[in-house]
PAZAPA-4460 file (N, C-alpha, C; in steps of 0.05 Angstrom, whole numbers, plus 32768, in hexadecimal, padded with zeros to 4 digits):
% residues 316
    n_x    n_y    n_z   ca_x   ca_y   ca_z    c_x    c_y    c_z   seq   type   mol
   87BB   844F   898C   87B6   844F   89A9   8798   844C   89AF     1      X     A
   8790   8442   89BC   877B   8430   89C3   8768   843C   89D7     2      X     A
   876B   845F   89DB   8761   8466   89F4   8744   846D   89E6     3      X     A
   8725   846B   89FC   870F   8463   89F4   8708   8477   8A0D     4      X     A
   8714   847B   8A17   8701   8485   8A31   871E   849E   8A46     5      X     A
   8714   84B0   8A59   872C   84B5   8A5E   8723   84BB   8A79     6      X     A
   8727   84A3   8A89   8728   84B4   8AA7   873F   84B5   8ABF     7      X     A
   874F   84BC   8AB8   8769   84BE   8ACC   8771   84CE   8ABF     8      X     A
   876D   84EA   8AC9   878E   84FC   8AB6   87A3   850F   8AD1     9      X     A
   87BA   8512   8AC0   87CE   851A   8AD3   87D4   8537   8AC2    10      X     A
   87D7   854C   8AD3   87DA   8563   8AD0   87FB   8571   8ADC    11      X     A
   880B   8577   8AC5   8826   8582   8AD4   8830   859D   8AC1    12      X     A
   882D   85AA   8ADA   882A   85CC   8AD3   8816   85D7   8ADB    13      X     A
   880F   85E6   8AF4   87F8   85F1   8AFD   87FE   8607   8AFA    14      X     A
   8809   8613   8AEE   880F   8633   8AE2   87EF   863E   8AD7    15      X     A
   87ED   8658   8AD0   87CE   8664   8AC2   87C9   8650   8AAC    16      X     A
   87D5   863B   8A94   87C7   862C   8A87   87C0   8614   8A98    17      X     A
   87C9   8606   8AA7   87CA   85EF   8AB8   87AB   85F9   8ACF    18      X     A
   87B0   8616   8AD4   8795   861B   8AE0   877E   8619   8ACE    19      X     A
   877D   8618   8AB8   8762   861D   8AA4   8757   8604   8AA1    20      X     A
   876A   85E7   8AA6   875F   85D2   8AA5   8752   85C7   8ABA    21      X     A
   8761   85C9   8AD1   8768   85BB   8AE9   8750   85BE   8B00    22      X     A
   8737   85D5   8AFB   871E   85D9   8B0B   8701   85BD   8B02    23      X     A
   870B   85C9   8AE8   86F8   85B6   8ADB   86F6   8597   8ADC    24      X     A
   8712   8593   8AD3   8717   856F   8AD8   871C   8567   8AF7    25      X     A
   871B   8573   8B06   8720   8573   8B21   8702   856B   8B2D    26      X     A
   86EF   8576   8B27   86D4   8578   8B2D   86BE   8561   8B1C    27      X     A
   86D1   855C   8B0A   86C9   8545   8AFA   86D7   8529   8AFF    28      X     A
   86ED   8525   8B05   86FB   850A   8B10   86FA   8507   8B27    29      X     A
   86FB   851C   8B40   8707   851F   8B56   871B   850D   8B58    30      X     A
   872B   850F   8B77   8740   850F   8B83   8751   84EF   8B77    31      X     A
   873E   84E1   8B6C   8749   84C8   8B6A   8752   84C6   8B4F    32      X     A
   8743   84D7   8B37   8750   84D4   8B21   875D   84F3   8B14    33      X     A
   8758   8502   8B21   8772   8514   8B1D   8780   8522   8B2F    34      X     A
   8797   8525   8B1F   87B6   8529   8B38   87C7   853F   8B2A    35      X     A
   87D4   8550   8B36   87EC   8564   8B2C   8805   855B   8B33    36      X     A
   8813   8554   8B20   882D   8552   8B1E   883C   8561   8B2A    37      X     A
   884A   856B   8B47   885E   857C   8B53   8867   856D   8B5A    38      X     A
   8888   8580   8B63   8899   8569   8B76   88A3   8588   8B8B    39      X     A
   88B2   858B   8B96   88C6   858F   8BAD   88B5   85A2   8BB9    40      X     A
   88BC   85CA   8BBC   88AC   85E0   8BC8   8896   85DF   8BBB    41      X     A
   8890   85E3   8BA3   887B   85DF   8B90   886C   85D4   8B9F    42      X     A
   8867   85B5   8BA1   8851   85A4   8BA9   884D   85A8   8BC4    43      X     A
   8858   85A9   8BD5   8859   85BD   8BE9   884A   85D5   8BEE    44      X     A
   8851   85E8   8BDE   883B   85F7   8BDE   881F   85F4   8BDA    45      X     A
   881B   85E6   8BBF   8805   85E3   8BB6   87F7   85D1   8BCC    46      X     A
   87FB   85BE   8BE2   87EF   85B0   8BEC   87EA   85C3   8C0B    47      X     A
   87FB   85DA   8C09   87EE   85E5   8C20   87E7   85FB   8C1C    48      X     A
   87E7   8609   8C09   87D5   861D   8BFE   87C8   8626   8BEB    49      X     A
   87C2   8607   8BD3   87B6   8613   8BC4   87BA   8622   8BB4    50      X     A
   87A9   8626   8BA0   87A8   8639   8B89   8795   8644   8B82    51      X     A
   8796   865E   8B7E   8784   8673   8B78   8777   8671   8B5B    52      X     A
   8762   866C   8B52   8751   8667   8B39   873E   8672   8B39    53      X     A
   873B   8685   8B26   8724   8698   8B30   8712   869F   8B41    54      X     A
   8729   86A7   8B5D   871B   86AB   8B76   8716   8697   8B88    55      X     A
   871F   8687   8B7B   871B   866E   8B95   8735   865E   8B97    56      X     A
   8734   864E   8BA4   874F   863E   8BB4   8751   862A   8BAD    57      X     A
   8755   861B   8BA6   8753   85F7   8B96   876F   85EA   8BA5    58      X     A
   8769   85CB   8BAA   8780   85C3   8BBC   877A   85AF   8BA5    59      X     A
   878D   85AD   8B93   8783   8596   8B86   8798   857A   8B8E    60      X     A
   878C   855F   8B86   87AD   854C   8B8F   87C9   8553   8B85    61      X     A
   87D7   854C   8B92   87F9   8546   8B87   8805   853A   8B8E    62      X     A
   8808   852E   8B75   8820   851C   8B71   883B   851B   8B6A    63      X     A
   884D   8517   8B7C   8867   851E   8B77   887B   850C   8B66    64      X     A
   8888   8516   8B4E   88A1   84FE   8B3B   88A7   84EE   8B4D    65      X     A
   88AC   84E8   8B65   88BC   84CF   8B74   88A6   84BC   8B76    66      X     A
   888D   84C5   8B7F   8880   84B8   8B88   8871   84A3   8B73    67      X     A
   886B   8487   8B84   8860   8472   8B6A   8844   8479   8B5F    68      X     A
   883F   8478   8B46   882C   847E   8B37   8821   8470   8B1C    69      X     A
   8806   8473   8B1E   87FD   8460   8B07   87F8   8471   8AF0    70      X     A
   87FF   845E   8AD6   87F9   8474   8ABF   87E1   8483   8ABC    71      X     A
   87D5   849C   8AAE   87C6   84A0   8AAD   87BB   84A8   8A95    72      X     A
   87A2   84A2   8A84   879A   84A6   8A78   87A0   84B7   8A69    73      X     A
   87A0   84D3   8A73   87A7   84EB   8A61   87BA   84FB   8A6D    74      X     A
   87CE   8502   8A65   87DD   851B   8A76   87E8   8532   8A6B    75      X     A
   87DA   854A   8A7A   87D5   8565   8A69   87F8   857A   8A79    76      X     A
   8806   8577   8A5D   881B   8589   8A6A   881D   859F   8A6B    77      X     A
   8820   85B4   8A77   881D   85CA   8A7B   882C   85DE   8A8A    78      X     A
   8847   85DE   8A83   885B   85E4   8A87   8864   85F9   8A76    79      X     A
   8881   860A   8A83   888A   8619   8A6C   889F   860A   8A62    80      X     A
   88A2   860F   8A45   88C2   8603   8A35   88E0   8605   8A4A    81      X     A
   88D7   860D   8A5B   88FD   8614   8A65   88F8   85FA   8A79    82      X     A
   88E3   85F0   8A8C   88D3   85E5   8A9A   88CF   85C6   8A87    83      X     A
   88CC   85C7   8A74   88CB   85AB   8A64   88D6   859E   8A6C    84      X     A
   88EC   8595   8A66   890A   8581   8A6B   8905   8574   8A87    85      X     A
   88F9   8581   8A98   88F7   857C   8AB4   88D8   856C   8ABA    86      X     A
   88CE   857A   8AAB   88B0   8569   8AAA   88A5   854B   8A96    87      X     A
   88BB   8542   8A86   88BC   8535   8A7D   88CB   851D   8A8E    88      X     A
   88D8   8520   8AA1   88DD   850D   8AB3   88D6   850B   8AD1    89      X     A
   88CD   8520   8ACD   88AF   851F   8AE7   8893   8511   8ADE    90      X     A
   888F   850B   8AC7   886D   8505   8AC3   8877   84E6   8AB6    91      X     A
   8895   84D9   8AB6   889A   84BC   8AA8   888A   84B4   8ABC    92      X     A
   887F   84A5   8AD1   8869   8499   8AE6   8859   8497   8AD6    93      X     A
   8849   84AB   8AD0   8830   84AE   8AC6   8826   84AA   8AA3    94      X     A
   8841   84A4   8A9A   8833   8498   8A7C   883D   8476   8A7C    95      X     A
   8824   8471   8A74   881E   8454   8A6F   8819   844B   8A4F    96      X     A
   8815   843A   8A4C   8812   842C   8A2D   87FB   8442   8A24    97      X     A
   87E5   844C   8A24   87D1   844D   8A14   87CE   846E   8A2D    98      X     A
   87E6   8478   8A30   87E8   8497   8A40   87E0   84A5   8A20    99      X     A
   87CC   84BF   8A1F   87CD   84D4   8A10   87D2   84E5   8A1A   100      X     A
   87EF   84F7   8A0F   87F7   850D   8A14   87F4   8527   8A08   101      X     A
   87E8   853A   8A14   87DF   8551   8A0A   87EF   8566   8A13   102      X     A
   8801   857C   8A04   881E   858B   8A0C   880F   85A2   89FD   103      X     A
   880D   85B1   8A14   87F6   85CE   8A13   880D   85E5   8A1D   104      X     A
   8826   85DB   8A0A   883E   85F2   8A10   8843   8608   89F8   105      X     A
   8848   861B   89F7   884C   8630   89E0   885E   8621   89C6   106      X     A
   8861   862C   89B5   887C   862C   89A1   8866   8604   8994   107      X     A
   887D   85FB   897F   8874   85ED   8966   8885   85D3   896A   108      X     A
   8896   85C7   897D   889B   85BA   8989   88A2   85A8   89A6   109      X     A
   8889   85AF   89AA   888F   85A0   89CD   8886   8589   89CA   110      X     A
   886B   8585   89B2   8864   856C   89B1   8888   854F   89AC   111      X     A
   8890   8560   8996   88AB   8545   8990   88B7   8542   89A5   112      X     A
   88C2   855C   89B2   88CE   8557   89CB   88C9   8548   89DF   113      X     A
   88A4   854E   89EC   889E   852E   89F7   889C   8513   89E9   114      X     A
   8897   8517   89D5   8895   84F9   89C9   88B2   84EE   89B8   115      X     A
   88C6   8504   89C7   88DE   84F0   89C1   88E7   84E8   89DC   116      X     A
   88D5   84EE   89F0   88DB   84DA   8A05   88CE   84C9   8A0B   117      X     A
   88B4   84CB   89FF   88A1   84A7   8A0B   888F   84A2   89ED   118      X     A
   8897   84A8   89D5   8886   84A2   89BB   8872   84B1   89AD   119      X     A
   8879   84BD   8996   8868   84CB   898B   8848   84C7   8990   120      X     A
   8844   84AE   898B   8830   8498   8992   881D   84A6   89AE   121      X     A
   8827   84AF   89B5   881E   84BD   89DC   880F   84D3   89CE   122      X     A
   8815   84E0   89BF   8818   8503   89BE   87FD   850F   89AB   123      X     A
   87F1   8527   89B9   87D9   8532   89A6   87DD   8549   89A5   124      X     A
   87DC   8559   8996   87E6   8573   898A   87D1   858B   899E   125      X     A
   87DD   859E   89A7   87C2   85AE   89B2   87DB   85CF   89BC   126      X     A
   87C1   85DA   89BC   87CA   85F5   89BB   87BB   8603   89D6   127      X     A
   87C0   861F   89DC   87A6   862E   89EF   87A0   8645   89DC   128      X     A
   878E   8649   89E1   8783   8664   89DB   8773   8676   89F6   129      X     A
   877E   8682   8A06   8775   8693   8A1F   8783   869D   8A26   130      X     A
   8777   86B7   8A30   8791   86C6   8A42   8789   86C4   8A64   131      X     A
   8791   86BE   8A6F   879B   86BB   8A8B   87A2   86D2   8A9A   132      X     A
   8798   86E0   8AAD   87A2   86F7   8AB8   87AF   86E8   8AD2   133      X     A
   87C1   86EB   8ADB   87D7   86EB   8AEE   87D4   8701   8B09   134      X     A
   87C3   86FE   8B13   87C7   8718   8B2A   87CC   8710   8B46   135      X     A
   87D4   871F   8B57   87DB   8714   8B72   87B9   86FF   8B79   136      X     A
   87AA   8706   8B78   878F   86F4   8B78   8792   86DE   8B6E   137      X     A
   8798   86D5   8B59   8799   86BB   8B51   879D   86BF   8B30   138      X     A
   8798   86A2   8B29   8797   869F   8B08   8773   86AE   8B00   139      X     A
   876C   86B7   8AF4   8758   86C5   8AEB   8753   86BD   8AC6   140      X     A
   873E   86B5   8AC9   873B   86A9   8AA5   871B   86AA   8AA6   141      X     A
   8710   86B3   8A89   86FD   86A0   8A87   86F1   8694   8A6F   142      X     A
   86E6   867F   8A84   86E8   8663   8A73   86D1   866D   8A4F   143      X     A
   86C9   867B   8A53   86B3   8683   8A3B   86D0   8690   8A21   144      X     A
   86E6   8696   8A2B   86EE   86A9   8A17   870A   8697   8A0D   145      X     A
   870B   8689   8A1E   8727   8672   8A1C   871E   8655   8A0F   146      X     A
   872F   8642   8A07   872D   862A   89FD   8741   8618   89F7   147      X     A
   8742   8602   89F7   875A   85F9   89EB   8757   85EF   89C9   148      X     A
   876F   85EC   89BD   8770   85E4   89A1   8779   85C4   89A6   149      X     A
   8773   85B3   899F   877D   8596   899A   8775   8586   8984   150      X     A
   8784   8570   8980   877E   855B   8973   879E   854A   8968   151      X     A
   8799   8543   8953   87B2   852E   893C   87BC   8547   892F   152      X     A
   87CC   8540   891B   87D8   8550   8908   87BC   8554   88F0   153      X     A
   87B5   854A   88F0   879A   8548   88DC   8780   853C   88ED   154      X     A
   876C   8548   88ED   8753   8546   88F9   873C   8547   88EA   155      X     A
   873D   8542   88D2   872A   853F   88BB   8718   852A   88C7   156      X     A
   8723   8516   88CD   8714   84FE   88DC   8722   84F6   88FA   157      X     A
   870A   84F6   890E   8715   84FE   8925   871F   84EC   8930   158      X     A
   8733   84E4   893B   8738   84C5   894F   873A   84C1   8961   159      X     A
   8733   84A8   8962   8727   84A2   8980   872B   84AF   8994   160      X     A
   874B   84B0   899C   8758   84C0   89B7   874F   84E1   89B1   161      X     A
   874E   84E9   899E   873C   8502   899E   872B   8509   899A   162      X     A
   8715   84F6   8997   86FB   84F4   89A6   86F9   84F0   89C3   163      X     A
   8702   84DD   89CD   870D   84D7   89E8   870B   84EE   89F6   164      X     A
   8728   8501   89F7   8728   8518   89FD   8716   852D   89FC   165      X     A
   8707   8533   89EA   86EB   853B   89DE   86D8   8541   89F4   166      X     A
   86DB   851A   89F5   86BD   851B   8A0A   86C2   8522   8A25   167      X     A
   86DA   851E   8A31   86EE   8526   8A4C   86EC   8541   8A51   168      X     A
   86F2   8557   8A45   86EC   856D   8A3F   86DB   8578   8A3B   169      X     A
   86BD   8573   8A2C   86A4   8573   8A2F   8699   856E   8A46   170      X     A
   869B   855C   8A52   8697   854B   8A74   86A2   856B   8A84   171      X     A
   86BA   856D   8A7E   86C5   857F   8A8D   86C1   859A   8A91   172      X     A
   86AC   85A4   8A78   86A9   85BD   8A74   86BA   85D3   8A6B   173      X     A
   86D1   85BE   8A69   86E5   85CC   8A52   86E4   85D2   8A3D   174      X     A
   86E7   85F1   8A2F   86E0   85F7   8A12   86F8   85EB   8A04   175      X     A
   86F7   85E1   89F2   8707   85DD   89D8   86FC   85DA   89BB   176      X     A
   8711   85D3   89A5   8710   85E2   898B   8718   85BE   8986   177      X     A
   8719   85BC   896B   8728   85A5   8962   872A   85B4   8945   178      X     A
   874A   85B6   893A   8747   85C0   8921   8755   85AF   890D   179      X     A
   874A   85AB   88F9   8745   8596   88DB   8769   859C   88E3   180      X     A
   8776   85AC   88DD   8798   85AC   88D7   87A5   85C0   88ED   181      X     A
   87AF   85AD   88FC   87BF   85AF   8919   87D3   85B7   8910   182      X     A
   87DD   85B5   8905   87FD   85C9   8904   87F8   85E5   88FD   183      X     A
   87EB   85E5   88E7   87E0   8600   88DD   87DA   8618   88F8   184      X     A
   87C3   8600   8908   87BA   8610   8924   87D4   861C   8933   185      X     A
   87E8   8607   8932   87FF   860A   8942   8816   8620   893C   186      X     A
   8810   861B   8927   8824   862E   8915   8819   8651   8923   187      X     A
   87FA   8651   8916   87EE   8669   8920   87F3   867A   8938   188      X     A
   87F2   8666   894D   87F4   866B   8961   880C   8679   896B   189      X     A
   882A   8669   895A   8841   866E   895F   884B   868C   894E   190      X     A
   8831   868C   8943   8839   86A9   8935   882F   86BF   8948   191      X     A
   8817   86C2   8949   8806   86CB   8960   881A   86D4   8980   192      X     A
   8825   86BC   8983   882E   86C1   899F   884C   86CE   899A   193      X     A
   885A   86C1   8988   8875   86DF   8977   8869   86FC   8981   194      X     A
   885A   86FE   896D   884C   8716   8968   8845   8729   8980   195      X     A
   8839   871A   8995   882C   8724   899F   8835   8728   89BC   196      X     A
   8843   8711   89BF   884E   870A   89DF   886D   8716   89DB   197      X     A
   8877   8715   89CC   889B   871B   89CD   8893   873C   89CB   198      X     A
   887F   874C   89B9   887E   8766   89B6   887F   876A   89D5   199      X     A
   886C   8764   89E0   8862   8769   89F9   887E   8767   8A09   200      X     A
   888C   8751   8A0C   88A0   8750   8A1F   88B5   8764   8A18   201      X     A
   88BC   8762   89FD   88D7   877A   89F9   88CD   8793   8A02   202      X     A
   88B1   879F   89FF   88B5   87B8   8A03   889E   87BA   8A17   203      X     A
   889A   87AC   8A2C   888E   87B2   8A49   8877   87B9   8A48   204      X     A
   8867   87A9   8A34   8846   87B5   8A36   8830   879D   8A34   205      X     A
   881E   87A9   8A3B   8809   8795   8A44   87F7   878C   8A2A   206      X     A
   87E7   8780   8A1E   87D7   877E   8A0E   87C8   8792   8A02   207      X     A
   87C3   87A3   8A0F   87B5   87BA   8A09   87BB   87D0   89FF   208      X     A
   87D8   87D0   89F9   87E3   87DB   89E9   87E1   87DE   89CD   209      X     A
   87D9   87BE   89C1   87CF   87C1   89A6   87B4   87D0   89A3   210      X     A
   87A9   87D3   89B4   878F   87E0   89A8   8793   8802   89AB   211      X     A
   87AF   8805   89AC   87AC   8824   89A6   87CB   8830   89A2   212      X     A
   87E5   881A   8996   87FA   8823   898E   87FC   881D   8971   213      X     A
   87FD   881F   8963   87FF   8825   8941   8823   8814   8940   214      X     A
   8832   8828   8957   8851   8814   8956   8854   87F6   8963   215      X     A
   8841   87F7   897C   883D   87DC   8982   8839   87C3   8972   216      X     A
   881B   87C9   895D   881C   87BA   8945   8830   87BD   892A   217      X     A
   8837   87D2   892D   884C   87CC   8918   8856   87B8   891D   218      X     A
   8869   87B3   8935   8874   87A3   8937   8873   8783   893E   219      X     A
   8851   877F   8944   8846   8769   8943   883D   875D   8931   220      X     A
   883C   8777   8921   8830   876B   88FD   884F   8758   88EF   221      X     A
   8869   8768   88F3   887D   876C   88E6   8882   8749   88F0   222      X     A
   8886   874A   8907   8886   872E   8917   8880   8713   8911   223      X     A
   8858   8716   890C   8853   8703   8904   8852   8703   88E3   224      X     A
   885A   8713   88D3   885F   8707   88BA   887A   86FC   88B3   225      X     A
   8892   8700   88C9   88A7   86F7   88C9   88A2   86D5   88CF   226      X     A
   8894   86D1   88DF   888D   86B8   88EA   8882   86A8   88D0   227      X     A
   8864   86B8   88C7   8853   86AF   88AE   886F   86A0   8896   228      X     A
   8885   86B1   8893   8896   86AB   8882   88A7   8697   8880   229      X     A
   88AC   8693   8895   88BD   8676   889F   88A2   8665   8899   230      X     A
   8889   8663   88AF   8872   8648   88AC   887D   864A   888E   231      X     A
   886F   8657   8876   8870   8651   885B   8886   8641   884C   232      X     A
   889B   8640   8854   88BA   8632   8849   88B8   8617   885A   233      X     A
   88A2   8617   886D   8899   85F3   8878   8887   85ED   8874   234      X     A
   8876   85FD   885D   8859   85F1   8850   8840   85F4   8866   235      X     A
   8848   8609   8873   882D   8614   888B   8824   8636   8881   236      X     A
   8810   8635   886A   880D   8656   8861   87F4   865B   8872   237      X     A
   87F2   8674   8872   87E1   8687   8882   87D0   8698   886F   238      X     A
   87BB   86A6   8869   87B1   86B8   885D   87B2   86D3   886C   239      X     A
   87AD   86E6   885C   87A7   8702   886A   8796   86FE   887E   240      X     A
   877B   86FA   886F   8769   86F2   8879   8769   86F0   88A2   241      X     A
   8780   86D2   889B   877F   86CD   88BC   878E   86E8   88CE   242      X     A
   87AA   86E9   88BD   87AE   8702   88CC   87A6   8718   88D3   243      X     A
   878F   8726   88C4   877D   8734   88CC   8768   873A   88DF   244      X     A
   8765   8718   88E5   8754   8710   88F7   8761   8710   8915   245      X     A
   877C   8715   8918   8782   870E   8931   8787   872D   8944   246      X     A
   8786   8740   8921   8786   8762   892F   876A   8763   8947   247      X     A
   8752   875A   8942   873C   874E   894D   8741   8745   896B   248      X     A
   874A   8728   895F   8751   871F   897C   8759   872A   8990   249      X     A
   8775   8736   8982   8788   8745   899A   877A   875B   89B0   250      X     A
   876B   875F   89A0   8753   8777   89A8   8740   8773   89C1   251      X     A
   873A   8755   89C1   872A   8748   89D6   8736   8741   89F3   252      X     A
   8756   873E   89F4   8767   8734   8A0C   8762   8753   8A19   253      X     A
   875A   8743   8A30   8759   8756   8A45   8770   876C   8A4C   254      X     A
   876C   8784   8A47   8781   8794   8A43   8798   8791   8A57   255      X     A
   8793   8793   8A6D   87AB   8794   8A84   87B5   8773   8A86   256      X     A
   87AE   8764   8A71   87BD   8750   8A76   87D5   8747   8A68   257      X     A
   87E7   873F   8A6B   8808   8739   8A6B   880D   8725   8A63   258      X     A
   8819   8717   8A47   8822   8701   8A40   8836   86ED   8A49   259      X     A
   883B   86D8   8A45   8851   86C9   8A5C   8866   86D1   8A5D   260      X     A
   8875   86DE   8A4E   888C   86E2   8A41   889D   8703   8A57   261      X     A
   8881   8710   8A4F   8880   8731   8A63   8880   8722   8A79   262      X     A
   886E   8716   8A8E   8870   870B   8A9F   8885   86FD   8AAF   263      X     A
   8897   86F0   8A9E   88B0   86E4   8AA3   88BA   86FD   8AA8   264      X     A
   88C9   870B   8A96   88D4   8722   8A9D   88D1   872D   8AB1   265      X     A
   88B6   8736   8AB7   88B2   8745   8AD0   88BC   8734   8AEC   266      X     A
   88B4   871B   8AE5   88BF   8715   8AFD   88D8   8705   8B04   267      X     A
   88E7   870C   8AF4   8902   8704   8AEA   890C   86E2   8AE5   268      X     A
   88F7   86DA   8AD9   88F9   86BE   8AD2   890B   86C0   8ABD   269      X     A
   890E   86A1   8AB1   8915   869E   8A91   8901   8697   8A89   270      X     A
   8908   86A7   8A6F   88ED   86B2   8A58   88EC   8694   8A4E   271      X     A
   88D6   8693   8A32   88D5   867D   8A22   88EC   868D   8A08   272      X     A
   88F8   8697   8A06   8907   86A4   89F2   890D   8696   89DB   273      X     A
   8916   8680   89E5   892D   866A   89D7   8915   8654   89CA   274      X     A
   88FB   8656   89D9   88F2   8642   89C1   88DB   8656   89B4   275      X     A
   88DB   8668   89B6   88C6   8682   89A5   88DF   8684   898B   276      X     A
   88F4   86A4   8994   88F9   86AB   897D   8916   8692   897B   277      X     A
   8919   868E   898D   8935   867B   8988   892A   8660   8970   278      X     A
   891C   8657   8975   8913   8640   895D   890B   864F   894A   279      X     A
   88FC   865B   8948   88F4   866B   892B   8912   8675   891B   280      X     A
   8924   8689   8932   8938   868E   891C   8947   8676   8915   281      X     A
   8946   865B   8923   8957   8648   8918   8947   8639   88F3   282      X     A
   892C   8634   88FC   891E   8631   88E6   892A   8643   88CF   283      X     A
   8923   8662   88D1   892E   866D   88C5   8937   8668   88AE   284      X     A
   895D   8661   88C4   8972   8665   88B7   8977   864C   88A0   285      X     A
   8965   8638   88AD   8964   8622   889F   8954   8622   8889   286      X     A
   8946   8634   8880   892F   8630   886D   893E   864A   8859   287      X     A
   894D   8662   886B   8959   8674   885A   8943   8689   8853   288      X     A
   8931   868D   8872   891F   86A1   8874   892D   86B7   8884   289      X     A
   892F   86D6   8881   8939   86E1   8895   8921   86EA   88A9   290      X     A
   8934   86EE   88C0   891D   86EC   88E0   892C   8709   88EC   291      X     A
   892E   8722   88E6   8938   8732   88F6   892C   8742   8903   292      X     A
   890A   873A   8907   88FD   873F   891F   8902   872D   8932   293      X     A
   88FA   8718   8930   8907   86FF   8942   8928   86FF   894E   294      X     A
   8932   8709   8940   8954   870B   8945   8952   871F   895D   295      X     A
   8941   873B   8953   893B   874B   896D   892D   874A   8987   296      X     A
   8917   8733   897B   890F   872E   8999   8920   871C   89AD   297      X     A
   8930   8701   899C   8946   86F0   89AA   8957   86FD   89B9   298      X     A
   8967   871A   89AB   897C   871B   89B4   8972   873C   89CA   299      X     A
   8957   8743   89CB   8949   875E   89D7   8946   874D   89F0   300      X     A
   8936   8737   89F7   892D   8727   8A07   8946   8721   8A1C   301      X     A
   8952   870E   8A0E   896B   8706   8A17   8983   871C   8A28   302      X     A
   897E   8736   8A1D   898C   874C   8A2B   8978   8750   8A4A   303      X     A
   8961   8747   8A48   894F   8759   8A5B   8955   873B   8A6D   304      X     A
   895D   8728   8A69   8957   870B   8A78   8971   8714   8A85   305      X     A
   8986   871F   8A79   89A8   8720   8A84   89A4   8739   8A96   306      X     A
   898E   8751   8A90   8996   8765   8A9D   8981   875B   8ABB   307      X     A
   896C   8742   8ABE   895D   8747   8AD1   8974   872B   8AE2   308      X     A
   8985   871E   8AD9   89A0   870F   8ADD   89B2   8727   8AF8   309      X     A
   89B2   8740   8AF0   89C1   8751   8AFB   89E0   8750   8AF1   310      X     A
   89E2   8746   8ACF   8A00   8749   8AC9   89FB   876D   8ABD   311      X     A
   89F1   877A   8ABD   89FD   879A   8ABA   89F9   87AA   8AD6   312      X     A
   8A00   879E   8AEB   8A08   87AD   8AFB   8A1E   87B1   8AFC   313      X     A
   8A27   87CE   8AED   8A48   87D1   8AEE   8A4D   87E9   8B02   314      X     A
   8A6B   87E5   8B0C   8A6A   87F5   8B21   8A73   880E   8B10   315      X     A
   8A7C   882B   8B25   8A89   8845   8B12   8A9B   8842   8B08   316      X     A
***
């Protein structure tokens, strides 16, 4: 793919990751070369009230699936997995021959999933790394402690379209990473957010819990080496080393802040369940790894999604 330069991008998902991009390239393209993908109350709202981004109000454009549209250069998805299926035929307008697609969604497959609807050929591997605080105020981040991960499956030698992006993001004042082996990154990540985001949702606590429950990490440790075990039976290993490094990390997220997963819960959405522990235990079963942390968070989660459903309201 042939892209050399990137100035048109389309943004669908203005959720807290969709906010981390959307100030910057906004202020860098303006109104003519970037646009947010909504359609029905959604875009609606957003066009008459805006969105809260650290303290301020942003009306950015939107563009709605019906309406006619020209491809655009890059388009950053940013959606949740339950939300995919639907955003993949909201953003067909907007990819063209030489469109780069960048799918900044959790879990180790959203990239195939879009690019089994418009060509692997479209698609660049990328991850987040930030936490997002969610408060009645707005989306709250900052940009010094967050970044994105991108690139190819291999980045030893960089290419074009991810240089491209590079310099878009540079322009933009967006932090990012580019790492030599993208799956590996991906993999990490998918361990990381097991670990760390399902603990959190099954048992109703905030981040800050690891820095002072001994059972909390138990069970985040137990988690992501269940995860570590599967990557290894698909040729993605991990060292101590890194896992050690992420006791660290965890340490740094702002305590009172809440992973997507808790979040859903609380506010009685559907979780990402089904592509967190639900793919992993399928990997699993297929590789002939056992997952019976993952089995507990699928089937712990899934009780709390049925009970905020209201099927155990039983009468006397």
């Amino acid at each position: 793919m042939n892209t050399t330069e990137i100035n048109t991008v389309s943004l669908i998902g203005l959720g807290s990751i969709g906010s981390f991009f959307a100030p910057g390239l906004f202020r860098l393209l303006g109104a003519d070369n970037f646009r947010v993908i909504a359609g029905g109350a959604r875009a609606e709202r957003l066009e008459r009230e805006g969105v809260r981004i650290n303290h301020k109000t942003w009306h950015f454009p939107v563009v709605r699936p019906e309406e006619p549209a020209s491809p655009a250069d890059l388009i950053l998805v940013a959606v949740k997995d339950t939300q995919l299926a639907a955003a993949i035929q909201d953003m067909r307008g907007h990819v063209g021959e030489h469109t780069v697609i960048l799918s900044l969604l959790n879990g180790i497959d959203s990239e195939e999933k879009i690019g089994a609807a418009f060509g692997m050929e479209h698609m660049l591997y990328a991850l987040m790394r930030v936490s997002v605080g969610v408060r009645p105020e707005g989306y709250l981040y900052d940009l010094r402690k967050g970044h994105v991960e991108f690139g190819e499956k291999d980045n030893q030698t960089l290419s074009p379209r991810v240089q491209a992006v590079a310099r878009l993001f540079d322009r933009a004042g967006i932090p990012y990473k580019i790492p030599e082996d993208m799956l590996h990154a991906l993999w990490f990540k998918y361990l990381c957010n097991i670990g760390e985001n399902l603990t959190c949702a099954l048992l109703g606590i905030p981040f800050g819990a690891f820095r002072t429950s001994e059972d909390a990490n138990f069970i985040r440790h137990a988690a992501m080496r269940e995860v570590a075990s599967v990557a290894a039976a698909y040729g993605v290993h991990f060292t101590e080393e890194e896992l050690a490094r992420q006791d660290v990390v965890v340490t740094r997220i702002p305590a009172l802040n809440k992973p997507s997963t808790l979040q859903d819960i609380e506010n009685k959405r559907p979780t990402e369940i089904a592509m967190f522990s639900g793919t992993l235990i399928k990997l699993g079963e297929k590789a002939g790894v056992p997952t019976p942390f993952n089995q507990m968070f699928y089937h712990g989660i899934r009780v709390l999604e049925q009970k905020n459903n209201g099927d155990f309201q039983f009468g006397e």
